[in-house]
Residue, then its C-alpha position, 0 to 999 in steps of 0.5 A: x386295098x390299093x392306092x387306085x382302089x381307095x381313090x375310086x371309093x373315095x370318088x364312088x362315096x363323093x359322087x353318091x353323095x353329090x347326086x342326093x343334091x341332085x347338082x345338075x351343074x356340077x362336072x367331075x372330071x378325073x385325070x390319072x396322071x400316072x394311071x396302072x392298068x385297071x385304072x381308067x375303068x370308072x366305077x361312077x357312070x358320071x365321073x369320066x376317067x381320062x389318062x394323063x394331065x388336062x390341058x387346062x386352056x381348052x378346059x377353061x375354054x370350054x367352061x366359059x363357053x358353057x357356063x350358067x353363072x360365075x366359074x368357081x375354081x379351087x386349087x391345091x397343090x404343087x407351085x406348078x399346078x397351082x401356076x398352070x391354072x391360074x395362068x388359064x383363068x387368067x386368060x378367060x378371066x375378061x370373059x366370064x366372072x370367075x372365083x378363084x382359090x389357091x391353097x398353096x402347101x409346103x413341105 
């Protein structure tokens, strides 16, 4: 089984899982950064795949706007990452109450 494959099961398991909780007010959304050719085909009906980095702004943008409560946030992952993202909750961050994680690693 390839790379791709593995992930879409591990999201498949994830999504069935998250739906016997029946979570009305959680969003997945799943970005491939460097996607092969059968990758953006989603197994999951509820989780869209999209091709390419999110553009982080217009995502917390949108969240702030649609929020119910206080927007979690959880980030692991390169310095860059890891930057881009708080740098966009910082900007939302007068507007609506947001939690914030960074886990950050090393090699």
């Amino acid at each position: 089984m390839g790379r791709g494959l593995s992930a879409w099961a591990w999201i498949r398991g994830v999504e069935t899982t998250l739906l016997t909780f029946q979570l009305q007010f959680l969003t997945i959304q799943l970005y491939v950064t460097r996607p092969k050719d059968d990758m953006l085909v989603s197994p999951c009906p509820n989780v869209p795949a999209y091709a390419g980095r999110p553009e982080w702004r217009s995502l917390f943008n949108r969240f702030v706007e649609q929020r119910l409560g206080t927007i979690g946030v959880t980030v692991c992952g390169p310095g860059t990452l890891s930057d881009s993202i708080r740098y966009a909750v910082r900007e939302q961050i007068s507007n609506a109450s947001i939690d914030f994680l960074e886990e950050s690693f090393t090699w």
